[in-house]
N, C-alpha and C positions, 0 to 999 in steps of 0.2 A: 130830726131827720135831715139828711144833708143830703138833699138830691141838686143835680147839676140841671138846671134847666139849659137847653139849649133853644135857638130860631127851631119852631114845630117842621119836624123832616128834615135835620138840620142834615146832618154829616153822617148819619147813619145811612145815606141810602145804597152803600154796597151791601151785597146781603152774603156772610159767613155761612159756609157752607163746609163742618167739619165731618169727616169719615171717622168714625168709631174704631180703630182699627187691632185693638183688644181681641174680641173676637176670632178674627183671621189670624193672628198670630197664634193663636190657642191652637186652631184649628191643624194650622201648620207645624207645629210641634209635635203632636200629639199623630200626625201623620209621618213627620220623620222619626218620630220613636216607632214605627211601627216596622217603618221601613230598615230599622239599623237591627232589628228583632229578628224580622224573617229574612231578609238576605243571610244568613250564616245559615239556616236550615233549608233553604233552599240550591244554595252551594256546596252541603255536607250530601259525602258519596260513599256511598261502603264497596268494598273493594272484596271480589268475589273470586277463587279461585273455583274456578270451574274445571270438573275432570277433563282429561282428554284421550281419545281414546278411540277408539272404534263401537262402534254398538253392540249388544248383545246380540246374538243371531235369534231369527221372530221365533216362537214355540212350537213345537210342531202340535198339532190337534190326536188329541190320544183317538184310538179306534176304539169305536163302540162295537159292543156284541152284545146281540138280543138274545138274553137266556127264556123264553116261554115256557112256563111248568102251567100244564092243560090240565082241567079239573078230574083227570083221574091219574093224575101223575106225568104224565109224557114231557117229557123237555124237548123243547126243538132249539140248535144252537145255529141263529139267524137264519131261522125259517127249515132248516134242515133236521128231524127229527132222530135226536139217540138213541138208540138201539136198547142203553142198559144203561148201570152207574159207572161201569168201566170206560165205558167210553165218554160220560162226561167227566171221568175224572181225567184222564187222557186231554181231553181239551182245557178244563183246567191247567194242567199242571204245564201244556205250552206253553198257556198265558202268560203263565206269573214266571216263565225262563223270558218272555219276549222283553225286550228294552225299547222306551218306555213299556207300560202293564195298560193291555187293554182293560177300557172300563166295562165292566159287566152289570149289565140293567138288566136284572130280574122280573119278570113280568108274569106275574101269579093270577092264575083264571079266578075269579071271585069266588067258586064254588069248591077250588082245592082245598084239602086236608094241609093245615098246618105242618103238618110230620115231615112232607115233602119240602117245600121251602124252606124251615127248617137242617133238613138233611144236604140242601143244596147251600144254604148257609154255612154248614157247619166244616164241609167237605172242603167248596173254596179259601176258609179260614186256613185249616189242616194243611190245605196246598200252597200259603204264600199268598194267594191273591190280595189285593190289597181294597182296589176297587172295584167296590162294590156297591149297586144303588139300585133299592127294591120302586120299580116303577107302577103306581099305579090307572086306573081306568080315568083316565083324563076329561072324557062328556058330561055333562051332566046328570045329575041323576032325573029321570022322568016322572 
């Protein structure tokens, strides 16, 4: 074994002091790989043609009409009681001439015969009507 003896404390007393610097270069790499990654997707834009135009004009709100068929047949057309079938066919058959088509909400007394609502069903079909929408008792049941 061939060790160098030196005077004890000779010439060693600066003390080496090395940085690792392996590491921080990894580090740094591995950060501008990232960075050479996302800058192109971060710069990438899609290019949109958008209409031009004016807007659609807003919808107007169709009118509702309360048809009520009362449990022994009676129709009242918003709140105004018909005479006969003549004359609710008469209202009818304005409707479905009016532009837009008033919506017609059926409101059948819980205690009415079928036959009737039916006939007022089958009537509005016959005349064009389009809409139409059978309204039920909205409270709760007790």
């Amino acid at each position: 074994m061939a060790m160098t003896q030196g005077p004890p404390g000779g010439d060693d007393d600066e003390v080496m002091i090395d940085i690792n610097t392996t590491p921080l270069i990894d580090v740094m790499l591995v950060l501008l790989v990232m960075l050479i990654i996302t800058v192109p997707v971060q710069t990438h834009s899609v290019r949109l043609d958008l209409p031009r135009g004016n807007p659609p004009p807003a919808q107007v709100q169709p009118q509702i009409v309360d048809l009520d068929i009362d449990f022994d047949g009676t129709l009242s057309w918003n709140g105004a009681v018909l005479a006969d079938r003549a004359a609710l066919e008469g209202r009818l058959r304005a409707a479905a001439r009016q532009e837009p088509q008033p919506e017609i909400h059926i409101r059948p007394n819980k205690l009415v015969k079928y036959a009737f609502v039916a006939m007022v069903l089958a009537e509005s079909q016959r005349l064009g009507v389009v809409k139409i929408g059978l309204v039920g008792d909205q409270r709760a049941p007790e």
